[in-house]
C-alpha positions as CSV (number, residue, x, y, z in Angstrom):
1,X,-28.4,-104.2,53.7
2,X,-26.1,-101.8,55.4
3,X,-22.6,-103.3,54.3
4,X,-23.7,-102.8,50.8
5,X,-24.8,-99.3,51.1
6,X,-21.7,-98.7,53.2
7,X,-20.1,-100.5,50.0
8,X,-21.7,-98.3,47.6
9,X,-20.8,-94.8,49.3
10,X,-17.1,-96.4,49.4
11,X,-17.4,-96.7,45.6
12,X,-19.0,-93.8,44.9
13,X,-16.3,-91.3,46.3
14,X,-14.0,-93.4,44.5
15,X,-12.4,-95.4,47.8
16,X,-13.2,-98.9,46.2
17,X,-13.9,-100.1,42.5
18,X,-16.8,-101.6,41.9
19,X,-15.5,-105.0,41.6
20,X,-15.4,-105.0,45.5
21,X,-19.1,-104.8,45.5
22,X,-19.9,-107.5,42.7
23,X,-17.4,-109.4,44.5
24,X,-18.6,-108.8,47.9
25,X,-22.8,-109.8,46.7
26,X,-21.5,-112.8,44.7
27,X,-20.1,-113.8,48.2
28,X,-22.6,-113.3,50.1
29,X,-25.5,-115.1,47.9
30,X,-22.8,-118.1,47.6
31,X,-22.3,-118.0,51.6
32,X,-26.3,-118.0,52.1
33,X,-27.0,-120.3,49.5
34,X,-24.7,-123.3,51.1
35,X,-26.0,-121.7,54.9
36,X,-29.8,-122.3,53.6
37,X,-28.4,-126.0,51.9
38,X,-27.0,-127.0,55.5
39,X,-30.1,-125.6,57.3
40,X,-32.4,-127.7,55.4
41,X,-30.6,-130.9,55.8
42,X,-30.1,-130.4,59.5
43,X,-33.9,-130.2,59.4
44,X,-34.3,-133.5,57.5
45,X,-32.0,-135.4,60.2
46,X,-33.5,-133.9,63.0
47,X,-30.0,-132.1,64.3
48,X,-29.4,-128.7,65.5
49,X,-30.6,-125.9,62.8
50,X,-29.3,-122.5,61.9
51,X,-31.0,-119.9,63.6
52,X,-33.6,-117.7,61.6
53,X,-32.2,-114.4,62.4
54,X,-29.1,-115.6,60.9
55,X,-30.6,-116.6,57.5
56,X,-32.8,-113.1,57.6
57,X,-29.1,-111.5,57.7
58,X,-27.6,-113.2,54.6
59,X,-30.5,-112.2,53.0
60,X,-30.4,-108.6,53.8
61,X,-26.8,-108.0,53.6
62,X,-26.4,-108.8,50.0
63,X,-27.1,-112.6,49.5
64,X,-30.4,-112.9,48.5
65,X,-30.5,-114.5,45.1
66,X,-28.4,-117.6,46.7
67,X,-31.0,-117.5,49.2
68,X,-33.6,-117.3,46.8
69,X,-32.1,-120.0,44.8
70,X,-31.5,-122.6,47.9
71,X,-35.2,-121.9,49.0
72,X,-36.2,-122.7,45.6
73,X,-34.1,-125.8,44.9
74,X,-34.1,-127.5,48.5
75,X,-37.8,-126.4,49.1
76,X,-36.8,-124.9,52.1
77,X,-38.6,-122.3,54.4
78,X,-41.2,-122.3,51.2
79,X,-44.6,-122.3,54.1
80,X,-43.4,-119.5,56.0
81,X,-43.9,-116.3,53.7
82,X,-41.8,-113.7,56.3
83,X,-39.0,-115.7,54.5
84,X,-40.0,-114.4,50.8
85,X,-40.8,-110.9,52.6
86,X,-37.1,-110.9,53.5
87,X,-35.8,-112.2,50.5
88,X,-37.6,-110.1,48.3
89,X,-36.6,-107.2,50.1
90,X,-32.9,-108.4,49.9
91,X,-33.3,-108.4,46.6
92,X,-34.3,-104.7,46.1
93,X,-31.5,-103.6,48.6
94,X,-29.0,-105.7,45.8
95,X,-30.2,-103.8,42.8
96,X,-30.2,-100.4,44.5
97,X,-27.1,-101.2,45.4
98,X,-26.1,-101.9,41.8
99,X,-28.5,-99.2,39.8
100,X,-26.1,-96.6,39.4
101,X,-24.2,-99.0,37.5
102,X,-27.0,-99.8,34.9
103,X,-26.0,-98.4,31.2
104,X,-27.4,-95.2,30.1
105,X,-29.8,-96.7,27.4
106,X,-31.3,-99.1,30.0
107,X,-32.2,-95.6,31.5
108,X,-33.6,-93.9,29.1
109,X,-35.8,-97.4,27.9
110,X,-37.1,-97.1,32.0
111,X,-38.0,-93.4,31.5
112,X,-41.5,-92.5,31.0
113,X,-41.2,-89.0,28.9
114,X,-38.7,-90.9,26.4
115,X,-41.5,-92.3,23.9
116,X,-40.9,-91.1,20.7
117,X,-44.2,-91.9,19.1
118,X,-46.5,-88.9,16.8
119,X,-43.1,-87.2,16.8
């Protein structure tokens, strides 16, 4: 998760638009969705897998939905929940990272005191 906070303070003193960081996570979830793919066919033929830490990373630094997706589609890593753990958390690093960047009136719909009800 650290590249895409390091991305995000880039952007947010105005050293890189944010185009570099929807660029950078669309990468990254492409890059761990065909690393998960390859991972679970090596496992099918019996042949030298990618190693777990590596997977974890992909996940943390900004491709968790395409890891989310491959473990969904291939069925892959679904019995061992440290895997969901570390995608899920992926995916709360990815929309920190992209929060500031939510419109105004999705805001104020999130904001508790907003209600306008018995006014």
């Amino acid at each position: 998760m650290l590249p895409v906070f390091a991305l995000l303070v880039l952007i947010l003193t105005g050293l890189a638009p944010l185009s570099v960081l929807k660029l950078y996570l669309l990468g990254l979830s492409a890059l761990a969705f065909v690393v998960y793919v390859h991972d679970k066919r090596q496992a099918v033929r019996g042949r030298r897998r990618v190693p777990e830490a590596l997977l974890h990373t992909l996940s943390l630094a900004g491709g968790a939905p395409g890891a989310a997706l491959a473990r969904h589609l291939v069925r892959h890593k679904t019995l061992k929940p440290f895997f969901g753990l570390v995608i899920v958390l992926g995916l709360l690093g990815d929309a920190t990272a992209l929060f500031p960047y939510f419109p105004a009136m999705h805001l104020e719909a999130l904001s508790v005191g907003s209600s306008k009800i018995g006014d």
